[in-house]
N, C-alpha and C positions, 0 to 999 in steps of 0.2 A: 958509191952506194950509200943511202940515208938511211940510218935507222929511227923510226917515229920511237921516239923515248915517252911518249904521252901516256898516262895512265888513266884507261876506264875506268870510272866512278863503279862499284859494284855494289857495297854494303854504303848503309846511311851510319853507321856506328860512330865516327867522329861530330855528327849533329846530334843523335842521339844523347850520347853524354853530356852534350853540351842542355840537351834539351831538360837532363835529367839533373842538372850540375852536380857529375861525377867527372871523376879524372882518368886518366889511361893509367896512374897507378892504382887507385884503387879499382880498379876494373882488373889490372893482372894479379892482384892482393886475394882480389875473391873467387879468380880463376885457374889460382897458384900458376899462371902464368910470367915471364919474361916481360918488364914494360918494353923494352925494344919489341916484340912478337907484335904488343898493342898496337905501337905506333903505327907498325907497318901493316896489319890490318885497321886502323886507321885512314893513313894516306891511302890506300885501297894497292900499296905496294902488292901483299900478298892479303887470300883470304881464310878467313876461318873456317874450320871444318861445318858441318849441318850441324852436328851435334852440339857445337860449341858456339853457334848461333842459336840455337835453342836452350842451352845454357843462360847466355847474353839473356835472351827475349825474356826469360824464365827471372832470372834478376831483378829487371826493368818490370813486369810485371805486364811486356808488352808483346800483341802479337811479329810471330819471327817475322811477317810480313813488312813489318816497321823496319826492319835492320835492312832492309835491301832498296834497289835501288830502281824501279821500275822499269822497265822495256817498252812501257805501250803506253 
């Protein structure tokens, strides 16, 4: 038996930052979040809640639309 270890891309949030040149600490500094939590909604390991993508968006000063990762 294989297990596919691959991870779907879901949020944009590691381009994001980059786009905005912020860090995954300062982004858990102003989320009073965990930078572990960051990274791995980063690598899109796990994802953030709506709210806290709305949060995110609300920062960046960008629609939550930005943070994701289109389907179509």
């Amino acid at each position: 038996m294989q297990i596919n270890m691959s991870v779907k891309a879901i949020n944009r949030l590691k381009a994001v930052l980059a786009e905005q040149g912020k860090t995954n600490k300062w982004l858990a500094g102003k989320l009073e979040k965990n930078e572990t939590t960051v990274s791995r909604w980063c690598t899109n390991e796990v994802q953030p809640s709506l709210e806290t993508l709305l949060q995110i968006s609300e920062l960046f000063n960008i629609d939550i639309k930005q943070l994701l990762v289109s389907n179509k």
